[in-house]
HTML snippet that shows the backbone in 3Dmol.js (N, CA, C, O; Angstrom):
<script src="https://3Dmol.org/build/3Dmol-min.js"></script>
<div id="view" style="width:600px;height:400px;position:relative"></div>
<script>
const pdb = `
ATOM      1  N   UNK A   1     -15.225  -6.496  11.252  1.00  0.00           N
ATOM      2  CA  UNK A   1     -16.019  -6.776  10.079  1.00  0.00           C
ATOM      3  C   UNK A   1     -17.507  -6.763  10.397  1.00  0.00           C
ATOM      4  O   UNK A   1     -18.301  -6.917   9.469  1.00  0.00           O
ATOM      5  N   UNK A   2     -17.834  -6.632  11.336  1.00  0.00           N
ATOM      6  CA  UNK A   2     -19.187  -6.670  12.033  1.00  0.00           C
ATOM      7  C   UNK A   2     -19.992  -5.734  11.167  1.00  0.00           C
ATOM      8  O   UNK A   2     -21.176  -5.955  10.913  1.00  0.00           O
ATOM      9  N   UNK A   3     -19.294  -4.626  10.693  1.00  0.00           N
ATOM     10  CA  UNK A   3     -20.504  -3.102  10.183  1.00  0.00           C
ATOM     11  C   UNK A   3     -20.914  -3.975   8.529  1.00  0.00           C
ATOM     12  O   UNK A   3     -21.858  -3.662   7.804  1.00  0.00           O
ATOM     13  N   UNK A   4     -19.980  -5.015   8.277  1.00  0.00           N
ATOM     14  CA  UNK A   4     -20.308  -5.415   6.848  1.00  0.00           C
ATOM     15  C   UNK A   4     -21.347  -7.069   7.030  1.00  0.00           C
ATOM     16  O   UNK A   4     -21.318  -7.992   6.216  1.00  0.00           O
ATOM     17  N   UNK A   5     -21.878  -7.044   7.852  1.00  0.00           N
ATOM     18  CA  UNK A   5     -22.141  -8.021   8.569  1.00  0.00           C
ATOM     19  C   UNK A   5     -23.913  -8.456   7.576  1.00  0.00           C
ATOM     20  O   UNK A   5     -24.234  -9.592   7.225  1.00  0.00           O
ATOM     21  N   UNK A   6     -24.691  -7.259   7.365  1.00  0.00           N
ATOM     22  CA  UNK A   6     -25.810  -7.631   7.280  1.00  0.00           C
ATOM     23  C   UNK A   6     -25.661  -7.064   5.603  1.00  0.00           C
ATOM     24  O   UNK A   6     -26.785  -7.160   5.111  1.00  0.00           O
ATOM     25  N   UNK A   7     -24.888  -6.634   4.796  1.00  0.00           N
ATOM     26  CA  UNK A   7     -24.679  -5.716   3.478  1.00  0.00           C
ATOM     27  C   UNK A   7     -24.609  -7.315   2.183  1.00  0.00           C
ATOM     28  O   UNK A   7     -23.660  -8.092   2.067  1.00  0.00           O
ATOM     29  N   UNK A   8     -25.798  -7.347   1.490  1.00  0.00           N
ATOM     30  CA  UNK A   8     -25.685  -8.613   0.127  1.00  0.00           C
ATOM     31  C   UNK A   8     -24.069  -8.745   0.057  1.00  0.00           C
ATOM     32  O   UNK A   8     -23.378  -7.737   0.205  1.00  0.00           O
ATOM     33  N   UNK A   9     -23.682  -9.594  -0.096  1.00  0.00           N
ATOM     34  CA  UNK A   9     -21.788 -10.035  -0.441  1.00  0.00           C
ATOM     35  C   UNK A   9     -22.371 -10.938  -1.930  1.00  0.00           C
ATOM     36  O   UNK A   9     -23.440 -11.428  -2.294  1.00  0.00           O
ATOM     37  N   UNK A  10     -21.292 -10.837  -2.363  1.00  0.00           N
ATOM     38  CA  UNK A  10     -21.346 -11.954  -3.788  1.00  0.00           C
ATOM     39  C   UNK A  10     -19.679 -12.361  -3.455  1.00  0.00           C
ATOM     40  O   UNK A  10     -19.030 -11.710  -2.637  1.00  0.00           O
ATOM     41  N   UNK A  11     -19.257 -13.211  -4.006  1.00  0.00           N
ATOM     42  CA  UNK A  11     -17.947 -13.532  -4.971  1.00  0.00           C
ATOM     43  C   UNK A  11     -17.715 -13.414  -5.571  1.00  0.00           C
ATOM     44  O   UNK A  11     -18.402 -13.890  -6.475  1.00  0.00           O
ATOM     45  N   UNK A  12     -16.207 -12.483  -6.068  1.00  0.00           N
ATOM     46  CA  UNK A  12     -15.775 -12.442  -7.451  1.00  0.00           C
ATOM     47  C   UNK A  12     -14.339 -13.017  -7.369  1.00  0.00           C
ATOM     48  O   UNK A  12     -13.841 -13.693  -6.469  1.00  0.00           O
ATOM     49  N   UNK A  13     -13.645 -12.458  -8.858  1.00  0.00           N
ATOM     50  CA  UNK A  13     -12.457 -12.987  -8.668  1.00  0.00           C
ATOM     51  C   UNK A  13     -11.585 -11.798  -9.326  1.00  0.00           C
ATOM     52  O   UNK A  13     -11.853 -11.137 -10.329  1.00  0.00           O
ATOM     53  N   UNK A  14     -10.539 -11.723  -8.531  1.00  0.00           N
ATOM     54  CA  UNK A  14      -9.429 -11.092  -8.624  1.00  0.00           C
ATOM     55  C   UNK A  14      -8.312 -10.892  -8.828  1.00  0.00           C
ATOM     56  O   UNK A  14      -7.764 -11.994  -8.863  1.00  0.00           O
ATOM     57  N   UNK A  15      -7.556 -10.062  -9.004  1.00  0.00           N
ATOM     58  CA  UNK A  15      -6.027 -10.559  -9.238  1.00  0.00           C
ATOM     59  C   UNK A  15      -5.256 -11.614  -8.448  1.00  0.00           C
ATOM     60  O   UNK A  15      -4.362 -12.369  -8.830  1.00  0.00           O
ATOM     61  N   UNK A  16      -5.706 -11.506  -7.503  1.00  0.00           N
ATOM     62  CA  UNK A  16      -5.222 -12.475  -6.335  1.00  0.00           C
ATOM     63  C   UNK A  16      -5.961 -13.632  -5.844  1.00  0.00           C
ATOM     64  O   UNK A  16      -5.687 -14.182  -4.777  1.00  0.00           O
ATOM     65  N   UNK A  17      -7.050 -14.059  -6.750  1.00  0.00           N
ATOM     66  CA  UNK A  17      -8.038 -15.254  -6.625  1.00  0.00           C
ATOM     67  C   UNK A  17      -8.961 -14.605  -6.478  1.00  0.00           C
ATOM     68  O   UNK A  17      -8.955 -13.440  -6.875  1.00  0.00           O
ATOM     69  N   UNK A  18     -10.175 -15.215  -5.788  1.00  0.00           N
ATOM     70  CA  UNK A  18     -11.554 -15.048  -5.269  1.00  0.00           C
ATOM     71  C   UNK A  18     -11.923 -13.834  -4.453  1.00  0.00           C
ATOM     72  O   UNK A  18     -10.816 -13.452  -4.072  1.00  0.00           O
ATOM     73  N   UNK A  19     -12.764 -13.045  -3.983  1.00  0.00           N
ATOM     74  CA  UNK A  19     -12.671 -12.188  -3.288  1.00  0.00           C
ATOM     75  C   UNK A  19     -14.300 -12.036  -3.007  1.00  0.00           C
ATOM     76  O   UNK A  19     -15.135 -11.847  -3.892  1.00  0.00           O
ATOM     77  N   UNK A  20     -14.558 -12.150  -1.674  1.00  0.00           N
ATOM     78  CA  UNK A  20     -15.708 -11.562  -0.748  1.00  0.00           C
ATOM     79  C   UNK A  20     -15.628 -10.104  -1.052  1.00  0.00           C
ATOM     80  O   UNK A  20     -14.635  -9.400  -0.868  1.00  0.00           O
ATOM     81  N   UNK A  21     -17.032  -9.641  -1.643  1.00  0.00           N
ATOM     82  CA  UNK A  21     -17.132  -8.224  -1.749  1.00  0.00           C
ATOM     83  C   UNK A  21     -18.897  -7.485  -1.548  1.00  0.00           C
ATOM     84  O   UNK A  21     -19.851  -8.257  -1.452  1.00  0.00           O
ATOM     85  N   UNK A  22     -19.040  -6.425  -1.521  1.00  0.00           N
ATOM     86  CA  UNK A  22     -20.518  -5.892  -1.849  1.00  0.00           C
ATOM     87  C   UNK A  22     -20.597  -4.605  -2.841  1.00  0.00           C
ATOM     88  O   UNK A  22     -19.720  -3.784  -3.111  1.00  0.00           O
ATOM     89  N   UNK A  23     -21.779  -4.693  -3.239  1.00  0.00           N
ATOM     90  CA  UNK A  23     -22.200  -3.351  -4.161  1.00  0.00           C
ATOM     91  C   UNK A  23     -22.846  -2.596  -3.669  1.00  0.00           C
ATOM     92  O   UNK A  23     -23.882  -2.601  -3.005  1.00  0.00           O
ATOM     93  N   UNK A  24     -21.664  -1.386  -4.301  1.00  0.00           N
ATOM     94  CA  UNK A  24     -21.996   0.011  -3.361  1.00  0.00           C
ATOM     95  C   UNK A  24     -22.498   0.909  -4.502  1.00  0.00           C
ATOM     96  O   UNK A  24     -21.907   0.663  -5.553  1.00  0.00           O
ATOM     97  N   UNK A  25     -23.824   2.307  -4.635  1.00  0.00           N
ATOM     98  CA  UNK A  25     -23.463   2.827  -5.484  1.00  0.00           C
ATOM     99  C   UNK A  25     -22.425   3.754  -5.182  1.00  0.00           C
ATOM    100  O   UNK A  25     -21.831   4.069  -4.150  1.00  0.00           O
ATOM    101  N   UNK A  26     -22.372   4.138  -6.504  1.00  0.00           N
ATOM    102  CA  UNK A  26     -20.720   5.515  -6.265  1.00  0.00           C
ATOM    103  C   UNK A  26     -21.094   6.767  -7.200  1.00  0.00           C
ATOM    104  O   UNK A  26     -22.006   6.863  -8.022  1.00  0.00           O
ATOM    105  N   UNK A  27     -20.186   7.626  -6.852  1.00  0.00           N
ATOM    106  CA  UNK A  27     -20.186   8.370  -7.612  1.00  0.00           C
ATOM    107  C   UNK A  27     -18.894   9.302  -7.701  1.00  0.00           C
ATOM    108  O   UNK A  27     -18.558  10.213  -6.944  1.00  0.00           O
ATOM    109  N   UNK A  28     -18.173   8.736  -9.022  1.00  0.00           N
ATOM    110  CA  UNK A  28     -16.816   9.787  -8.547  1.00  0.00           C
ATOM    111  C   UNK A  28     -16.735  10.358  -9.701  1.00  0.00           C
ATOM    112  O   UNK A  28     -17.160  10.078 -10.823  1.00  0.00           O
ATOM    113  N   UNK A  29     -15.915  11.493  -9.106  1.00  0.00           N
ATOM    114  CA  UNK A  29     -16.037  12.825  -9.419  1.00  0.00           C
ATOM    115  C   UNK A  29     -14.679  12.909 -10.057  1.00  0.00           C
ATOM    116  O   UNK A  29     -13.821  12.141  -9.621  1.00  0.00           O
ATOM    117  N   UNK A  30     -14.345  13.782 -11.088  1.00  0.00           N
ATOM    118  CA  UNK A  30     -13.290  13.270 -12.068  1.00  0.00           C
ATOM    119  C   UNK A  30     -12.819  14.868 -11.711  1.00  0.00           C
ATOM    120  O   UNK A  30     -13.654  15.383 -10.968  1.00  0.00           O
ATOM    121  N   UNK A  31     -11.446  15.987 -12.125  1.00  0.00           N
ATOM    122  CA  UNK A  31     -11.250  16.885 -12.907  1.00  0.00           C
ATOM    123  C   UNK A  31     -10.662  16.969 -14.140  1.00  0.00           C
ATOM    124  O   UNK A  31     -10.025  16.121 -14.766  1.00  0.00           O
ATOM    125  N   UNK A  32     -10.855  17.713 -14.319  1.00  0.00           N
ATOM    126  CA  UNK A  32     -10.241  17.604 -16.527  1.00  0.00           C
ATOM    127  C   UNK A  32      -9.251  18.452 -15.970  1.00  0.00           C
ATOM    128  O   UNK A  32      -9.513  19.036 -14.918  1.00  0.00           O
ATOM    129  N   UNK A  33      -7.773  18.659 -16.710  1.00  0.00           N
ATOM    130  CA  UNK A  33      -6.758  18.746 -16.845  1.00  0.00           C
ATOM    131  C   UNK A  33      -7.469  20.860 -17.119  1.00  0.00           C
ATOM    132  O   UNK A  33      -6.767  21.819 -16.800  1.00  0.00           O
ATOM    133  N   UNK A  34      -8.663  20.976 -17.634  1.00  0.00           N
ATOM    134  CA  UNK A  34      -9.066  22.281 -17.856  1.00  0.00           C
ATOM    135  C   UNK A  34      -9.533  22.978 -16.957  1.00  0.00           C
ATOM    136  O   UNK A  34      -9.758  24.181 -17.084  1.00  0.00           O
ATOM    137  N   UNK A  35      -9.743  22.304 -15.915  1.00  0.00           N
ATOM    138  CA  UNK A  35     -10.825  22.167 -14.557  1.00  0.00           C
ATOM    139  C   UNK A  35     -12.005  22.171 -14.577  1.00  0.00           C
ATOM    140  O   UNK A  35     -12.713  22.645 -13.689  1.00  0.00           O
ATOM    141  N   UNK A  36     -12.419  21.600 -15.677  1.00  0.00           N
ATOM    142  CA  UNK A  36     -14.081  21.532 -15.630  1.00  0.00           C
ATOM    143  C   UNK A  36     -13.734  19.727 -15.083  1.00  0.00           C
ATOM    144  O   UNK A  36     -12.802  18.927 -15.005  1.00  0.00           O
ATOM    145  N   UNK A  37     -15.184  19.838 -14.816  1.00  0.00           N
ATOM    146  CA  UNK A  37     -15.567  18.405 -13.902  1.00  0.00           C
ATOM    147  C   UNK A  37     -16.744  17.575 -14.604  1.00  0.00           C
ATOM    148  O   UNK A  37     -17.690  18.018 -15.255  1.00  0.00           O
ATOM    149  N   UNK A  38     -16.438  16.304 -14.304  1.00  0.00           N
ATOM    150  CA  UNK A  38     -17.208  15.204 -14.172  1.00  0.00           C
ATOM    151  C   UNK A  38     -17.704  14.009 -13.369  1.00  0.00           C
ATOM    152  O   UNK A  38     -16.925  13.230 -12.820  1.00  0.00           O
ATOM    153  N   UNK A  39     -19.036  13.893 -13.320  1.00  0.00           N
ATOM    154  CA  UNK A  39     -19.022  12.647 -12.706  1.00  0.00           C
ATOM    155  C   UNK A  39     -19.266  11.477 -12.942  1.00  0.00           C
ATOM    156  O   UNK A  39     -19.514  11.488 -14.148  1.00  0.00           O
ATOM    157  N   UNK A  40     -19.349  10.597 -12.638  1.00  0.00           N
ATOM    158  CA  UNK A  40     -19.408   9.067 -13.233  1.00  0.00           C
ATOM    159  C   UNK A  40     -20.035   8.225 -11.670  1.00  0.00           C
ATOM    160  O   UNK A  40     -19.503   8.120 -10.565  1.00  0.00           O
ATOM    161  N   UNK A  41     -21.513   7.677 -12.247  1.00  0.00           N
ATOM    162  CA  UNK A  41     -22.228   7.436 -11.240  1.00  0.00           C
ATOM    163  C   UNK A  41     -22.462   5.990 -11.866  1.00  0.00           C
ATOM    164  O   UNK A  41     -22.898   5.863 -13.011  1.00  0.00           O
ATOM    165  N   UNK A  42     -22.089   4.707 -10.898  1.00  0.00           N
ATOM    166  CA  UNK A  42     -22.182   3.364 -11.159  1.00  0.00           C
ATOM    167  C   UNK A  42     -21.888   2.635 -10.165  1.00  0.00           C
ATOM    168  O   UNK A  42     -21.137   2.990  -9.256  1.00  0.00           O
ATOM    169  N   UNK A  43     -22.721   1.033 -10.285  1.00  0.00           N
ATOM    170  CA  UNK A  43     -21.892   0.496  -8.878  1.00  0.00           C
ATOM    171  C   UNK A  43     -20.888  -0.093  -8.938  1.00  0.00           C
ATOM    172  O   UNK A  43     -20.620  -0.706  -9.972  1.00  0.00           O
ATOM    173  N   UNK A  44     -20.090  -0.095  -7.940  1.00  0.00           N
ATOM    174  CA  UNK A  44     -18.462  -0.454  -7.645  1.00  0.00           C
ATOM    175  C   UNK A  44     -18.883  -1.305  -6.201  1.00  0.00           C
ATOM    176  O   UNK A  44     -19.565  -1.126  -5.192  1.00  0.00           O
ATOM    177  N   UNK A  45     -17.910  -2.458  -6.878  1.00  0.00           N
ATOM    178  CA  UNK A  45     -17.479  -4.054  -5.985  1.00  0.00           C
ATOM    179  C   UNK A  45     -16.849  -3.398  -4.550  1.00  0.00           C
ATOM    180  O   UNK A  45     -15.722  -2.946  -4.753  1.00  0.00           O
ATOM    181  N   UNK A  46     -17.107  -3.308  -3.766  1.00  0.00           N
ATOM    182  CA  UNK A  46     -16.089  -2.902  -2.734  1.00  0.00           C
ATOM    183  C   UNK A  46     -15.686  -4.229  -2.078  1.00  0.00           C
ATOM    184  O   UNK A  46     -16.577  -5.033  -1.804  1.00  0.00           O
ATOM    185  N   UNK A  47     -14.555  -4.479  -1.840  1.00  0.00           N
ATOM    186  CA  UNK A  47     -14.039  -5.817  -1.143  1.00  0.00           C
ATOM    187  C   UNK A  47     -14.078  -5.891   0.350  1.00  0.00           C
ATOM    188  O   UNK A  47     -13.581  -5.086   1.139  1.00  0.00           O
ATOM    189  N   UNK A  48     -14.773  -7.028   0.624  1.00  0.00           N
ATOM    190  CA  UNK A  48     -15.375  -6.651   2.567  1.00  0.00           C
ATOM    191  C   UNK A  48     -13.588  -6.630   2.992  1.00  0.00           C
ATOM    192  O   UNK A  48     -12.680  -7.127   2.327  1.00  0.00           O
ATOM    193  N   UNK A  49     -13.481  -5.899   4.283  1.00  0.00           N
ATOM    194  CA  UNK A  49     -12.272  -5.649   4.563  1.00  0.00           C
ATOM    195  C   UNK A  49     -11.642  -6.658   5.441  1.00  0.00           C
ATOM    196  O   UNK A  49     -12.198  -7.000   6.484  1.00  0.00           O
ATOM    197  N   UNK A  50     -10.647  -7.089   5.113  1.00  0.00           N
ATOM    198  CA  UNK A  50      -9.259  -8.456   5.691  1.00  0.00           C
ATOM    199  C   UNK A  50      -8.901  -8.817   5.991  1.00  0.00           C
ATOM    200  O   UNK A  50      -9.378  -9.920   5.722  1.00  0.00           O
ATOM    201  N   UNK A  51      -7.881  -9.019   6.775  1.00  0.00           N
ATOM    202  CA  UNK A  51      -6.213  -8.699   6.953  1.00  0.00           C
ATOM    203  C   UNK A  51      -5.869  -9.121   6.375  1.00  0.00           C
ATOM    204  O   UNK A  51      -4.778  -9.481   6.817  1.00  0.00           O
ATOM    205  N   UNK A  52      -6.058  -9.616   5.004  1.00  0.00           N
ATOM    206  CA  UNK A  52      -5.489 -10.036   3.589  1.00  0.00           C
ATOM    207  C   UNK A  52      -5.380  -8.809   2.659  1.00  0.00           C
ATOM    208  O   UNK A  52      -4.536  -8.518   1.811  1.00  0.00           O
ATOM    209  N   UNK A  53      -5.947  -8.489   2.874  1.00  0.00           N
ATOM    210  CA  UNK A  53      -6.510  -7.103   1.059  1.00  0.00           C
ATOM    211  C   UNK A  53      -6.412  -5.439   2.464  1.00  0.00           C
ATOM    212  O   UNK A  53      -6.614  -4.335   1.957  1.00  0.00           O
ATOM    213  N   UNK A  54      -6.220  -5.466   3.482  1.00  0.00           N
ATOM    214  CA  UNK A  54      -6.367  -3.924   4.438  1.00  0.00           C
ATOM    215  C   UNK A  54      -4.883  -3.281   4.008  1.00  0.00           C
ATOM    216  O   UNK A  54      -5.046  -2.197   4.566  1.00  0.00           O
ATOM    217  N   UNK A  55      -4.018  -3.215   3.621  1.00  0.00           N
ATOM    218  CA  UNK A  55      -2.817  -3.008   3.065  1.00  0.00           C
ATOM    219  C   UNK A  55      -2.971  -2.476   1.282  1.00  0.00           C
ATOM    220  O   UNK A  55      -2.095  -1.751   0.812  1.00  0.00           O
ATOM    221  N   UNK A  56      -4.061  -2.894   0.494  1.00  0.00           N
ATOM    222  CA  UNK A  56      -3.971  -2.387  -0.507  1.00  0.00           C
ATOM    223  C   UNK A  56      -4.582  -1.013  -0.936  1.00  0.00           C
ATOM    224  O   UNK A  56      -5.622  -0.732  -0.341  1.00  0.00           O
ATOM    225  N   UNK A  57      -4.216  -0.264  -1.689  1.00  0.00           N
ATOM    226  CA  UNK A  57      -4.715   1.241  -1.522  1.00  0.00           C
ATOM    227  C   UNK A  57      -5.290   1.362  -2.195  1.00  0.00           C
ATOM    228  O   UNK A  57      -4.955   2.475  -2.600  1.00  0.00           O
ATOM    229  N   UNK A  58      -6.334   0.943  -2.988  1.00  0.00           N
ATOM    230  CA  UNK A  58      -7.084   1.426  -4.290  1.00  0.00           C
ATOM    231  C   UNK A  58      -8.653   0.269  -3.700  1.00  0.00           C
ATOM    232  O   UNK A  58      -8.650  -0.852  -3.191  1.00  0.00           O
ATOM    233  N   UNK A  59      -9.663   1.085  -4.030  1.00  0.00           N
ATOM    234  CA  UNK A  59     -10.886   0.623  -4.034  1.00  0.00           C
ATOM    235  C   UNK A  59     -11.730   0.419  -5.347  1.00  0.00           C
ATOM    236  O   UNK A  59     -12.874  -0.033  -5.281  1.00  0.00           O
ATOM    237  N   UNK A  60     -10.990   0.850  -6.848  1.00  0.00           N
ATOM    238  CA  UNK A  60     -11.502   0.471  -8.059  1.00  0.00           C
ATOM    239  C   UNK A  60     -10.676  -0.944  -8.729  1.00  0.00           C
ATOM    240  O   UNK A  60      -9.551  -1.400  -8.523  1.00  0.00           O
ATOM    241  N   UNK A  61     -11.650  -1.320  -9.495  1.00  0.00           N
ATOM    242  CA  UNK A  61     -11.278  -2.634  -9.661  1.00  0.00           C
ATOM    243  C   UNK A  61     -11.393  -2.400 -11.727  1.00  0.00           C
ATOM    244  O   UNK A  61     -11.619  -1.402 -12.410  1.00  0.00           O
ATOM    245  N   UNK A  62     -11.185  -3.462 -11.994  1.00  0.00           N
ATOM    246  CA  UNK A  62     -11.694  -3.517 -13.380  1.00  0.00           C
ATOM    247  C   UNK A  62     -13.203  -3.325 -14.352  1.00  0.00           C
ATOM    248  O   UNK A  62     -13.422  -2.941 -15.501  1.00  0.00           O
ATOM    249  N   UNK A  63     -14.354  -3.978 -12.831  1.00  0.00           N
ATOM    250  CA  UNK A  63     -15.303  -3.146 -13.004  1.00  0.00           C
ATOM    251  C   UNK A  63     -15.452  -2.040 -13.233  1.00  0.00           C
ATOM    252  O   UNK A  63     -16.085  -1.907 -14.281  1.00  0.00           O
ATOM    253  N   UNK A  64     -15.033  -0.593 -12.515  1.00  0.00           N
ATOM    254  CA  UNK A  64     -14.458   0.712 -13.363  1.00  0.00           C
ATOM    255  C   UNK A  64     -13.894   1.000 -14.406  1.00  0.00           C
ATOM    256  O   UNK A  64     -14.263   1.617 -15.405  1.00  0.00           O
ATOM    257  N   UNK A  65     -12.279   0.153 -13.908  1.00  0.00           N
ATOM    258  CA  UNK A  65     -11.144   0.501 -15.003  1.00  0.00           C
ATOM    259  C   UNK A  65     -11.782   0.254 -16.290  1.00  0.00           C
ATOM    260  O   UNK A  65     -11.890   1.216 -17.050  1.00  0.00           O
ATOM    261  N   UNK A  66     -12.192  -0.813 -16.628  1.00  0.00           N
ATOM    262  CA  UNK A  66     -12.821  -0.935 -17.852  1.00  0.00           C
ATOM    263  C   UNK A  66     -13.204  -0.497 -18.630  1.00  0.00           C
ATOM    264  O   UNK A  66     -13.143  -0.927 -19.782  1.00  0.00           O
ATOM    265  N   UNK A  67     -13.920   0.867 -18.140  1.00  0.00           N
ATOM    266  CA  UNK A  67     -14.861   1.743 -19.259  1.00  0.00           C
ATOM    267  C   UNK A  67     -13.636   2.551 -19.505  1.00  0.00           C
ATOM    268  O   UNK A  67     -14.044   3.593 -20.017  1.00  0.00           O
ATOM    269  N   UNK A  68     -12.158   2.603 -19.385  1.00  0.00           N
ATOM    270  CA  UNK A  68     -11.320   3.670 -19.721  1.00  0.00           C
ATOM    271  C   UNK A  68     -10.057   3.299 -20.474  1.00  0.00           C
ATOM    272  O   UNK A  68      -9.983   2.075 -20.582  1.00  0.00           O
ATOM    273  N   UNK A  69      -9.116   3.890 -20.990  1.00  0.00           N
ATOM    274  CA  UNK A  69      -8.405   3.943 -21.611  1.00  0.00           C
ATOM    275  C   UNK A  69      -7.152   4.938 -20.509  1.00  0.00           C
ATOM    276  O   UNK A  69      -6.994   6.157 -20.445  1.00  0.00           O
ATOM    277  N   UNK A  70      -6.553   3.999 -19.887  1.00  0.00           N
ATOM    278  CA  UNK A  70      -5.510   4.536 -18.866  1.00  0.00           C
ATOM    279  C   UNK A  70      -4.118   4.410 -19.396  1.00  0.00           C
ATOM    280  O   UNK A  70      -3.684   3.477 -20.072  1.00  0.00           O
ATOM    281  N   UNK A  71      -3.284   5.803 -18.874  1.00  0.00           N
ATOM    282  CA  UNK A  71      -1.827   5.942 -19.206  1.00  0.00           C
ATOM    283  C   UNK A  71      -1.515   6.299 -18.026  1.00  0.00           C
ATOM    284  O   UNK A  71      -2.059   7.216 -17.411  1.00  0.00           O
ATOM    285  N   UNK A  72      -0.488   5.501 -17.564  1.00  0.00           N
ATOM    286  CA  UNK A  72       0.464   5.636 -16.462  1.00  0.00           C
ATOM    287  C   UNK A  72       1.974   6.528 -16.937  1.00  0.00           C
ATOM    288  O   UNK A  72       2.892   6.088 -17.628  1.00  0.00           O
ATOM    289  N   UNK A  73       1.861   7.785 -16.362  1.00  0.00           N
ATOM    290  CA  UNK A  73       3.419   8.438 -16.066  1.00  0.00           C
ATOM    291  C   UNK A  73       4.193   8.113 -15.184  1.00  0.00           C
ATOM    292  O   UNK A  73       3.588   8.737 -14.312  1.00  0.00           O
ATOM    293  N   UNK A  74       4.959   7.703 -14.687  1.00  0.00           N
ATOM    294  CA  UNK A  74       5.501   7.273 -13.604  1.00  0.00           C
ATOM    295  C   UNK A  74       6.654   8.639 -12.939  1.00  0.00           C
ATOM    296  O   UNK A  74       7.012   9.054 -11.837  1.00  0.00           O
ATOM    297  N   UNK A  75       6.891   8.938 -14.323  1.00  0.00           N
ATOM    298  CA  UNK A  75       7.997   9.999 -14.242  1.00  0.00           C
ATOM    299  C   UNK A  75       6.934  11.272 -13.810  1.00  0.00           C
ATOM    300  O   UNK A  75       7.272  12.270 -13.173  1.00  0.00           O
ATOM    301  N   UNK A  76       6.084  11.087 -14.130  1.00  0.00           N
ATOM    302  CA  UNK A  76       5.440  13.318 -13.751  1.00  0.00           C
ATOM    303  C   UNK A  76       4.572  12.608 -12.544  1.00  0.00           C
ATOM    304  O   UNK A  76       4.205  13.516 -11.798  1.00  0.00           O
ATOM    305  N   UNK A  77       4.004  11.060 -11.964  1.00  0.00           N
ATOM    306  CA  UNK A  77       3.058  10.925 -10.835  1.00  0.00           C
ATOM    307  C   UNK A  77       1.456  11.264 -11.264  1.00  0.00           C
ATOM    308  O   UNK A  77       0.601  11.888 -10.635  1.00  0.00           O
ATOM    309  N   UNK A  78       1.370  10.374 -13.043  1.00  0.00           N
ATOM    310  CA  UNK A  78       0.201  10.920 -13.296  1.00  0.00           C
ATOM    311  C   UNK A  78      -0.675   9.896 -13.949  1.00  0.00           C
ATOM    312  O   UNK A  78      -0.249   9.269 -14.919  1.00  0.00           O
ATOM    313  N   UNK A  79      -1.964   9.679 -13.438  1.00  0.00           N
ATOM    314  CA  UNK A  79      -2.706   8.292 -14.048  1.00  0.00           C
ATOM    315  C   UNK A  79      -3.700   9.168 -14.932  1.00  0.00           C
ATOM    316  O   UNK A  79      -4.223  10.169 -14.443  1.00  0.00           O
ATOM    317  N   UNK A  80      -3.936   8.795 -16.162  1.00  0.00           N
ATOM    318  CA  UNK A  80      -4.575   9.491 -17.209  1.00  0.00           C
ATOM    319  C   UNK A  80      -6.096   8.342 -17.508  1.00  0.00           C
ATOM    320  O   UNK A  80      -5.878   7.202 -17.918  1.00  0.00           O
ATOM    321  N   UNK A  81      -7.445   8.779 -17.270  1.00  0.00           N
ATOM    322  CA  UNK A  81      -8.208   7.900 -17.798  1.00  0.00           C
ATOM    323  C   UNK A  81      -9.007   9.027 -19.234  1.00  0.00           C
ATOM    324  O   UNK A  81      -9.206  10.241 -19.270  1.00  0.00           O
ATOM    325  N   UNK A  82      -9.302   7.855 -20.310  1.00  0.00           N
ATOM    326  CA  UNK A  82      -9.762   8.644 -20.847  1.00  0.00           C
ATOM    327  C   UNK A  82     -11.307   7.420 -21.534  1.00  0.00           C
ATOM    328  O   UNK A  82     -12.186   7.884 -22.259  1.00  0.00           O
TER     329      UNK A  82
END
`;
const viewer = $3Dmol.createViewer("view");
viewer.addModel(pdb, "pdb");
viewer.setStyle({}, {cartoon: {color: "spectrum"}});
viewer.zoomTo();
viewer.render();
</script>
């Protein structure tokens, strides 16, 4: 945890209680189902890393999710934001 050592931390809270994190900017890059592209540039909570939370696979939180309107397929393996 040393490289996160000197990076502003705040507290938030999470599905799983409280959570040590910092703000990163981002910028991710979307494709449309047409293949044209987008990006979406904002900051995202990153959670300092664990051995509590190093096992979970996703680095967006509700801070993101939020601005979208998501459908989960489970059957085709497909997360839809809109």
């Amino acid at each position: 945890m040393a490289a996160f050592e000197d990076r502003p931390r705040s507290l938030g809270r999470g599905v799983g209680g409280t959570a040590d994190y910092f703000v990163e900017d981002a910028r991710i890059s979307f494709e449309h189902a047409d293949g044209s592209e987008f990006d979406y540039i904002l900051d995202v909570r990153v959670a300092v890393p664990t051995d509590a939370n190093a096992d979970y696979p996703s680095f967006l939180g509700m801070d993101f999710l939020s601005h979208f309107r998501i459908t989960l397929d489970f059957a085709h393996d497909l997360v839809e934001l809109r």
